[in-house]
The first five atom37 places (N, CA, C, CB, O) and aatype in JSON, in Angstrom:
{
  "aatype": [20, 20, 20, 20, 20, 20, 20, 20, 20, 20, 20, 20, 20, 20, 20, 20, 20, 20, 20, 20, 20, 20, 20, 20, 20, 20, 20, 20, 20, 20, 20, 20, 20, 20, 20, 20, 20, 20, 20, 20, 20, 20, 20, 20, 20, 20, 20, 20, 20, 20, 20, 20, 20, 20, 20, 20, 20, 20, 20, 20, 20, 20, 20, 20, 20, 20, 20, 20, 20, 20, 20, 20, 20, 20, 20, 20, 20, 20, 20, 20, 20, 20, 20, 20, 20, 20, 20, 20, 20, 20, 20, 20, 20, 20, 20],
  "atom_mask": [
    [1, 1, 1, 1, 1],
    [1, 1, 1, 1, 1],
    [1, 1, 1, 1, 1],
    [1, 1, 1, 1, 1],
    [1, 1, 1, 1, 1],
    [1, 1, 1, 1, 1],
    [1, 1, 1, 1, 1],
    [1, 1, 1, 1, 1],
    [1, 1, 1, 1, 1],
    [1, 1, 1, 1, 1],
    [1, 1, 1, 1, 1],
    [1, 1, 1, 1, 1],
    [1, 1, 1, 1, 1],
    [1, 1, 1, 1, 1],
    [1, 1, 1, 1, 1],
    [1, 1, 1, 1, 1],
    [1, 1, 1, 1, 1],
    [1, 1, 1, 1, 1],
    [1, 1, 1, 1, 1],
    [1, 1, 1, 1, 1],
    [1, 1, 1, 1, 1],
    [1, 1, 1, 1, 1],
    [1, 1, 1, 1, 1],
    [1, 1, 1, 1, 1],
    [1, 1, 1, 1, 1],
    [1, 1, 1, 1, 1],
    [1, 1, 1, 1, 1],
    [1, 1, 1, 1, 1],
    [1, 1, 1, 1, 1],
    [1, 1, 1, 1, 1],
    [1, 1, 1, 1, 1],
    [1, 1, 1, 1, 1],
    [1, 1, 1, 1, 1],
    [1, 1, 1, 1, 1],
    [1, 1, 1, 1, 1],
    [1, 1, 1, 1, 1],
    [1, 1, 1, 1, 1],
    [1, 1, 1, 1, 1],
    [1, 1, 1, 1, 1],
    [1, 1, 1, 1, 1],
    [1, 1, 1, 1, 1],
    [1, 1, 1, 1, 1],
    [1, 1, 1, 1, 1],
    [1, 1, 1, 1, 1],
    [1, 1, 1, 1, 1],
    [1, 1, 1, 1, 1],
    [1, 1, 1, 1, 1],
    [1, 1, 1, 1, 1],
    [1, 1, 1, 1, 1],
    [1, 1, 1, 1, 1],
    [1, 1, 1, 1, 1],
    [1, 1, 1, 1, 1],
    [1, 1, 1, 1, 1],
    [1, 1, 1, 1, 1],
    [1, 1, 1, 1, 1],
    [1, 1, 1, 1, 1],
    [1, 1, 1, 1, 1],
    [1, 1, 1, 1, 1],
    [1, 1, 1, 1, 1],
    [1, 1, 1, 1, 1],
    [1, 1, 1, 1, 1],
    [1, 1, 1, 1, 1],
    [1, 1, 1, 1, 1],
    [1, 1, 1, 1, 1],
    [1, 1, 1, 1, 1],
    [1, 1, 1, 1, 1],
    [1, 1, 1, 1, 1],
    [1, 1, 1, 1, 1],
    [1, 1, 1, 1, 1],
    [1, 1, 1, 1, 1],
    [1, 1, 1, 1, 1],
    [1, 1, 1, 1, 1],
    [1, 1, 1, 1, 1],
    [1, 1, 1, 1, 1],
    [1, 1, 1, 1, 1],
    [1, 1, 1, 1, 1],
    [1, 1, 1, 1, 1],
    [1, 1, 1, 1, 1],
    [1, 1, 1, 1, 1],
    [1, 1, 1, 1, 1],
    [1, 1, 1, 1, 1],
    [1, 1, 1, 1, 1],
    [1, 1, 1, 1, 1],
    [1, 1, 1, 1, 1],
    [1, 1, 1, 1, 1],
    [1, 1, 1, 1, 1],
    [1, 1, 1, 1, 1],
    [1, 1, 1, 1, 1],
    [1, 1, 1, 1, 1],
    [1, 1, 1, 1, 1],
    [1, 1, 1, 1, 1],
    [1, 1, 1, 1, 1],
    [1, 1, 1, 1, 1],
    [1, 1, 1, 1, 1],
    [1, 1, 1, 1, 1]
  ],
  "atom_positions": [
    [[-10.15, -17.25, -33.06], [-10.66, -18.09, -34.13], [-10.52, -19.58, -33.81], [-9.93, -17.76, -35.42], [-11.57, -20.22, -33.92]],
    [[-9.37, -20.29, -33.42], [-9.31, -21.36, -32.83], [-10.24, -21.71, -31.96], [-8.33, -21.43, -32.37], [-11.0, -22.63, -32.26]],
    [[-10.35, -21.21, -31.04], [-11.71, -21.26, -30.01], [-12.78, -21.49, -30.86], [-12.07, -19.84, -29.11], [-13.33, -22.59, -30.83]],
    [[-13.3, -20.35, -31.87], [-14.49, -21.26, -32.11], [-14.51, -22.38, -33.35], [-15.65, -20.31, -32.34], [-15.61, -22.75, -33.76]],
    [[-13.56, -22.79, -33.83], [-13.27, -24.34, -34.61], [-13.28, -25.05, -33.76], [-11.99, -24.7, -35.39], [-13.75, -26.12, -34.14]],
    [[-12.87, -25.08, -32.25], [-12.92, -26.37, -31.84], [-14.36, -26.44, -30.76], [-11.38, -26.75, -31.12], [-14.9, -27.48, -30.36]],
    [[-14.8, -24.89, -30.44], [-16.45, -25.05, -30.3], [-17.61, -26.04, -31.08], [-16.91, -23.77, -30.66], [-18.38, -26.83, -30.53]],
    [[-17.5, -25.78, -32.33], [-18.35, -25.88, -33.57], [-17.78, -27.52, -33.87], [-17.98, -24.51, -34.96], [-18.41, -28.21, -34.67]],
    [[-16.77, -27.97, -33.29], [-16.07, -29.74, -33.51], [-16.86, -29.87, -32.59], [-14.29, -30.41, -33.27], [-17.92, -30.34, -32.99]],
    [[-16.83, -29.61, -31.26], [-17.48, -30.12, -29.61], [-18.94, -30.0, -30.07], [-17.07, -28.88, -27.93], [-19.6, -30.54, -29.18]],
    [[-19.75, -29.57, -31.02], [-20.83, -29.59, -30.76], [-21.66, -30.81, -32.05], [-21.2, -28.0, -30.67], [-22.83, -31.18, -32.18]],
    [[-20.28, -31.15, -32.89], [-20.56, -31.91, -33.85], [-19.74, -33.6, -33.75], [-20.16, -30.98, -35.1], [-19.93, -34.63, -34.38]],
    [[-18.73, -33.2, -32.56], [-18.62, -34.46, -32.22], [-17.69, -34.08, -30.91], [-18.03, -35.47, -33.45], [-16.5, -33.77, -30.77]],
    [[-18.9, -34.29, -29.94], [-18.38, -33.82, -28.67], [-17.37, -35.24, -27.68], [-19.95, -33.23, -27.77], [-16.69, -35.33, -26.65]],
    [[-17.84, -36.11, -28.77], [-17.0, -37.53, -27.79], [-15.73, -37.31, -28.23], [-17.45, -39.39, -28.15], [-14.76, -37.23, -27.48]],
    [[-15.7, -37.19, -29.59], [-13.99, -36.83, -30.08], [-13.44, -35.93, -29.49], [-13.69, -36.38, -31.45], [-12.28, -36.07, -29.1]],
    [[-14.22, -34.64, -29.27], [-13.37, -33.78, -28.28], [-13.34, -34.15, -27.07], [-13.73, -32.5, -28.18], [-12.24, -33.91, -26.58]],
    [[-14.09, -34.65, -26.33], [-14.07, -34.83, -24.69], [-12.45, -35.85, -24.68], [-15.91, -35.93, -23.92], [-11.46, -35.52, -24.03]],
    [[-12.53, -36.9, -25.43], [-11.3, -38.11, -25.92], [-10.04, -36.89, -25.97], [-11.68, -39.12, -27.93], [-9.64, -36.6, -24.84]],
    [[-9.63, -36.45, -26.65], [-9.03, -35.4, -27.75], [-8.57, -34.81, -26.11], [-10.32, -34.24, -29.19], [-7.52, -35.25, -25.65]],
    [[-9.23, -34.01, -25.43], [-8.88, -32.91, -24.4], [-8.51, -33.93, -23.24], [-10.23, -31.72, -24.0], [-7.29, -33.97, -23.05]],
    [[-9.18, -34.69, -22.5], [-8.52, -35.98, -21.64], [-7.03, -36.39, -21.89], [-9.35, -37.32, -21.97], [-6.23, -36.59, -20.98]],
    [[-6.77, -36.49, -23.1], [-5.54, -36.97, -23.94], [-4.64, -35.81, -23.77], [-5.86, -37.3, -25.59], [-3.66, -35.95, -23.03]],
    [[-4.89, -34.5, -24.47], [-4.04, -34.01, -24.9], [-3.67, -32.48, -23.24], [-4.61, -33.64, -26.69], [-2.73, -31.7, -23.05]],
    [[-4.76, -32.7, -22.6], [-4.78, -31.88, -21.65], [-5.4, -32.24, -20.59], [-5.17, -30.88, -22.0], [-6.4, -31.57, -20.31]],
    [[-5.0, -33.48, -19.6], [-5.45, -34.02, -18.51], [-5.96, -33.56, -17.31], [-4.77, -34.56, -18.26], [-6.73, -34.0, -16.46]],
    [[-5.12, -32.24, -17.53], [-5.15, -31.16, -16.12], [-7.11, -30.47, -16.3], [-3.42, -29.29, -16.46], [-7.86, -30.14, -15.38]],
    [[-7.34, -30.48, -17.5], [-8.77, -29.64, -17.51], [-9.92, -30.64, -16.91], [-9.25, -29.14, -19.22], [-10.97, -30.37, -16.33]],
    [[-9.36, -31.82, -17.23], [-10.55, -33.05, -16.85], [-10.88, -33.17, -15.55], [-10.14, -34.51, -17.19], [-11.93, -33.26, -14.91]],
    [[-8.87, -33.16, -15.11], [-8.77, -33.67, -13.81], [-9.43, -32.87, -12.48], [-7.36, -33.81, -13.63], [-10.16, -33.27, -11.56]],
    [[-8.74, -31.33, -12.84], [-9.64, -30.32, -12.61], [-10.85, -30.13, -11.96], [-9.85, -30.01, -13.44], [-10.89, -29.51, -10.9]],
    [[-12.03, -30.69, -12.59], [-12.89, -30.57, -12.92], [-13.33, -31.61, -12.29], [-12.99, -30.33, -13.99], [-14.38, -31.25, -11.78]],
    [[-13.07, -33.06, -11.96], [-13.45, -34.14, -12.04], [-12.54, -34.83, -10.49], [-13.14, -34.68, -13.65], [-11.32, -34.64, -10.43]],
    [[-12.99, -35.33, -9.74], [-12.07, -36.29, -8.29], [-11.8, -37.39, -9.05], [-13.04, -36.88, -6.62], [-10.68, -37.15, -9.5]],
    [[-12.09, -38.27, -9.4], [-12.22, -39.49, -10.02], [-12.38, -39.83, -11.63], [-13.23, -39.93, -9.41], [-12.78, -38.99, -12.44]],
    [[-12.1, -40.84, -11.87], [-11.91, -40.86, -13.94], [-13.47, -41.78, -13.73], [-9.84, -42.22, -15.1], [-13.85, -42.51, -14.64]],
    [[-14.06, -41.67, -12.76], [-14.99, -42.55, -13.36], [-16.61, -41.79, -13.92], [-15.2, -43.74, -12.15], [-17.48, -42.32, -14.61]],
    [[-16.6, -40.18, -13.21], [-17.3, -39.66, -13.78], [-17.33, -38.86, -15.13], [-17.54, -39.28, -13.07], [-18.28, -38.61, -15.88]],
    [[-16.2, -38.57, -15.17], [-15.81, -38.55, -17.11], [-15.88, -39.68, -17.94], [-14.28, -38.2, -17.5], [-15.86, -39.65, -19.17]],
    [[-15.98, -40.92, -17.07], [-16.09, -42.05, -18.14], [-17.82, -42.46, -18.46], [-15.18, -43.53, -17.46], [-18.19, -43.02, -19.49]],
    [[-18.49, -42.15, -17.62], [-19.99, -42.23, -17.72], [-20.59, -40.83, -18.54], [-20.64, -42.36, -16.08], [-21.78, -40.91, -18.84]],
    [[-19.95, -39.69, -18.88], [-19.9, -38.84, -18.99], [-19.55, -38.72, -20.48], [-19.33, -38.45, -18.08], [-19.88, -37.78, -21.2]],
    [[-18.91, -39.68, -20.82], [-18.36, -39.55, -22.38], [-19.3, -40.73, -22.93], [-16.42, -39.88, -22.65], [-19.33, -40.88, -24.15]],
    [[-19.99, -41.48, -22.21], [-20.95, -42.73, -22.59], [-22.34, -41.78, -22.43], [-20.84, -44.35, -21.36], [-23.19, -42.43, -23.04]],
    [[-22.75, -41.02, -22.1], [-23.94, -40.44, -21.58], [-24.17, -39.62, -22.07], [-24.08, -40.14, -20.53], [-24.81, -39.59, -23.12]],
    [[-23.66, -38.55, -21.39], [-24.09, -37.03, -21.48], [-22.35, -36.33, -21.97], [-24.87, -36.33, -19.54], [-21.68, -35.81, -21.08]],
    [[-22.0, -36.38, -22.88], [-20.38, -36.35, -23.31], [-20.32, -34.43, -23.57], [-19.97, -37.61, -25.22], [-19.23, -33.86, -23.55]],
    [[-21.92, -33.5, -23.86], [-21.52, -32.24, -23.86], [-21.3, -31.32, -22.42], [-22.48, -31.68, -24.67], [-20.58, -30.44, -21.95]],
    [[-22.44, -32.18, -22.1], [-22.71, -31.74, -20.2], [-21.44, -31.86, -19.77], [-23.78, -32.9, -19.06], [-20.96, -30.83, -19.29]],
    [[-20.38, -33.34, -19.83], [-19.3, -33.42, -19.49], [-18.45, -32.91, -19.46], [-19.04, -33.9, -19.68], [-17.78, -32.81, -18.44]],
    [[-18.07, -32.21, -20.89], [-17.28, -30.93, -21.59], [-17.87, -29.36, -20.79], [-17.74, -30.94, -23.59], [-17.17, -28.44, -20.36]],
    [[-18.99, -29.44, -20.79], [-19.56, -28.07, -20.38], [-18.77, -28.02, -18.28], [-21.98, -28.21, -20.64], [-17.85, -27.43, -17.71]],
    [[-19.45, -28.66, -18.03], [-19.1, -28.84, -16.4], [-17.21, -28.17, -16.55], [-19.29, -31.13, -15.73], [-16.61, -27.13, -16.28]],
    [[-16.94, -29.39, -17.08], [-15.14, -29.16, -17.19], [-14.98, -27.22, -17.1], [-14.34, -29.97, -19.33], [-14.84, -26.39, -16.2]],
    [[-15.06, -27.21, -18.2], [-15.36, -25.7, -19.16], [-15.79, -24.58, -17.91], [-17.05, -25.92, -20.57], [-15.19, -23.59, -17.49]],
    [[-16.93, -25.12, -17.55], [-17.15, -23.9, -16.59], [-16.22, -24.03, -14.93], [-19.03, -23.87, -16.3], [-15.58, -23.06, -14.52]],
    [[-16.3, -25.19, -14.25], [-14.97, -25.17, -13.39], [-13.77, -24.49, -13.5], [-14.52, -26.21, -13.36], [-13.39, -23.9, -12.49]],
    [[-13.09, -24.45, -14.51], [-11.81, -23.75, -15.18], [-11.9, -22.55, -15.43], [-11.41, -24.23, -16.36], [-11.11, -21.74, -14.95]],
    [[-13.06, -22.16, -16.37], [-12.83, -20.83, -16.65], [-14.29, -19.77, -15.98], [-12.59, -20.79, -18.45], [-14.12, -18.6, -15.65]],
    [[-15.34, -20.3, -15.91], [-16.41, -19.55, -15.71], [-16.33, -19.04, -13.94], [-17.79, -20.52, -16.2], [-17.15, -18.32, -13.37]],
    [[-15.59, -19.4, -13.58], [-14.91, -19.33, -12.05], [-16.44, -20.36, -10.81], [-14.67, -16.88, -11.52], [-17.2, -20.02, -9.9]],
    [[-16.25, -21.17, -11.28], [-17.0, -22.58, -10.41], [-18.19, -22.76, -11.4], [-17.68, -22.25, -8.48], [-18.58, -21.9, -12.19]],
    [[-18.78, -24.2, -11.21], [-19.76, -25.03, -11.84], [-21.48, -24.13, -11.34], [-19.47, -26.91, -11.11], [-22.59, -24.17, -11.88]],
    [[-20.9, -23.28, -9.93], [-22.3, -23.04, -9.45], [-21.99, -21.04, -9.87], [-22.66, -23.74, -7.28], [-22.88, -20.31, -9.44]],
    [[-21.56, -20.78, -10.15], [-21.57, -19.54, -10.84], [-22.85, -19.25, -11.93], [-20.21, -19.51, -11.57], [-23.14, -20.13, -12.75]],
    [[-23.53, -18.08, -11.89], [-24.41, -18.05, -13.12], [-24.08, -18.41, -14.51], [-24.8, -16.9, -13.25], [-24.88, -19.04, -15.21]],
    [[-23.11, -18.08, -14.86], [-22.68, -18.17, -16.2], [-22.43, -20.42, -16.24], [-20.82, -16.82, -16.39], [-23.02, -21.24, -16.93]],
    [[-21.59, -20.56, -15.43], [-21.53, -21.74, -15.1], [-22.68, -22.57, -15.28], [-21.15, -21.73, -13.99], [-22.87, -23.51, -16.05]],
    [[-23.53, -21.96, -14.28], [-25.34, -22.92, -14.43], [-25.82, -22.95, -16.1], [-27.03, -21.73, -13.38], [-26.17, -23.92, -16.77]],
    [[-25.7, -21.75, -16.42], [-26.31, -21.41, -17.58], [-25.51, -22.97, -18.97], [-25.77, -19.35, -17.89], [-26.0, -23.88, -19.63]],
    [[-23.9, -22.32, -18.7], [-23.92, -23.35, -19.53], [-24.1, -24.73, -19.89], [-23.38, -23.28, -19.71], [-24.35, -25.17, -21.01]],
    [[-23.94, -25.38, -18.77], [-24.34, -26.75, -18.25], [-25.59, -26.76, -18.51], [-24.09, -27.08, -16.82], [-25.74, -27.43, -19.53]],
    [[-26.77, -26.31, -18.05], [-27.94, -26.03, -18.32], [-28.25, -26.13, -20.06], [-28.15, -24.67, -17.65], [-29.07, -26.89, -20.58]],
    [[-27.58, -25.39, -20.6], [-27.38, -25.44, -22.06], [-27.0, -26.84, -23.11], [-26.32, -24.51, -22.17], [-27.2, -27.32, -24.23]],
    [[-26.23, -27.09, -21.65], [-25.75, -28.54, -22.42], [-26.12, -29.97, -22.46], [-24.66, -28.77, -22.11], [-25.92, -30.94, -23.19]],
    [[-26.93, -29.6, -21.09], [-27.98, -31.02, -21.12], [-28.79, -30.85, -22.12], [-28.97, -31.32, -19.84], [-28.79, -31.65, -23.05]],
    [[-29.47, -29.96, -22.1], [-30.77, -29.74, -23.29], [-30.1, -30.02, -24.82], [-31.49, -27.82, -23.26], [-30.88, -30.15, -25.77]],
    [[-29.05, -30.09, -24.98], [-28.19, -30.35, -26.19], [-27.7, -31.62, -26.22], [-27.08, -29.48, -26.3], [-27.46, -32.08, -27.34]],
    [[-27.48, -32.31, -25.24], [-27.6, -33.8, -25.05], [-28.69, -34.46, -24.6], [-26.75, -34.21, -24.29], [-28.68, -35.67, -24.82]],
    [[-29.88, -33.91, -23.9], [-30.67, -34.55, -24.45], [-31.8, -34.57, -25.73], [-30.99, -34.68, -23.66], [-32.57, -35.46, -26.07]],
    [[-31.62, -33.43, -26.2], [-31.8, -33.07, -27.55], [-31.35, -34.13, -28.58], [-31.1, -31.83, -27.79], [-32.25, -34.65, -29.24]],
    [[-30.01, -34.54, -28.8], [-29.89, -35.08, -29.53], [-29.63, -36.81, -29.16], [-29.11, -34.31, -30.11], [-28.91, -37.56, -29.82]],
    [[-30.36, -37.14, -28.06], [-30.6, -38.28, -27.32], [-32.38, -38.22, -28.52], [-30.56, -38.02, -25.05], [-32.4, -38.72, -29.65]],
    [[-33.18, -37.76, -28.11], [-34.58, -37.42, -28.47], [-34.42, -37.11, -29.7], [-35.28, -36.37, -27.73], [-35.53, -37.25, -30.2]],
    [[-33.45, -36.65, -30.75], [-33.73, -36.59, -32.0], [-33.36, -38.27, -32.36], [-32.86, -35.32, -32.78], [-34.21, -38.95, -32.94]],
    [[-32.47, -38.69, -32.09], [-32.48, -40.25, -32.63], [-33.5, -40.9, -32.47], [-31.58, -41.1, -32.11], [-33.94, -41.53, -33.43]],
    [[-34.16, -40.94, -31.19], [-35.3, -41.97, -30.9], [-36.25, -41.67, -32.3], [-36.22, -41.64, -29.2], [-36.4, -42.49, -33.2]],
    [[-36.83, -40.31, -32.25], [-37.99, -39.82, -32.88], [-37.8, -39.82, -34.38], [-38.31, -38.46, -32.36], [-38.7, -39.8, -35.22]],
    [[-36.25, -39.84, -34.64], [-36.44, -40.41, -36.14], [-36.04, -42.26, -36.57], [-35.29, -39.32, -37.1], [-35.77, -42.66, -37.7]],
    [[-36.11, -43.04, -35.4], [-36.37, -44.53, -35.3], [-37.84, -44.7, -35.5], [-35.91, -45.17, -33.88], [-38.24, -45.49, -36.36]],
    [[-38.85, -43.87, -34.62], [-40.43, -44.11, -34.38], [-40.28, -43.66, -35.9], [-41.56, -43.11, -33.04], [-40.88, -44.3, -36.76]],
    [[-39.75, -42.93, -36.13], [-40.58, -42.27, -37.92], [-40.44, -43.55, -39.25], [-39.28, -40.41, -38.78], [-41.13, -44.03, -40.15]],
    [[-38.97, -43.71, -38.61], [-38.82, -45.27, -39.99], [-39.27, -46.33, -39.29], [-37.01, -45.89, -40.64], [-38.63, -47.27, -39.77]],
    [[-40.07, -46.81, -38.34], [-41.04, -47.76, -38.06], [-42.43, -47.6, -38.27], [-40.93, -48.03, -36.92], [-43.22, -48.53, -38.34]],
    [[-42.75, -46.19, -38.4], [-44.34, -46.12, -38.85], [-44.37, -46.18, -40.19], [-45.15, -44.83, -38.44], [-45.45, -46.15, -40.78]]
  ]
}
């Protein structure tokens, strides 16, 4: 049950969690990541992709695993999804 409360947080505010897990569990980032500078473009950018990558390194057993692709795959389209829902409701209160 925990698992999916803090799913359903990551998908409603995935910067607070990406912040939140960096903080409270360094080892998953670090993990996942050579350098702090691609989690830092990562929490400015694409902050689910960021979480997803982590996520599948750790547990999906590597980033290039099917399940791995899939989710990452999942998670761009969900960041840029909601990249493209902001724009398109700016064009709507300008027309």
């Amino acid at each position: 049950m925990p698992c999916c409360v803090v799913f359903l947080l990551a998908l409603l505010f995935p910067r607070v969690i990406l912040i939140t897990t960096w903080i409270l569990s360094p080892a998953f980032i670090d993990n996942a990541y050579s350098t702090w500078v691609l989690p830092v473009l990562g929490l400015i950018f694409l902050p689910m992709t960021t979480l997803a990558y982590a996520w599948a390194t750790t547990f999906e057993g590597g980033a290039t695993s099917t399940g791995g692709v899939i989710i990452i795959a999942l998670a761009v389209l969900y960041d840029l999804g909601a990249a493209g829902g902001g724009s398109r409701k700016k064009q709507a209160a300008n027309a």
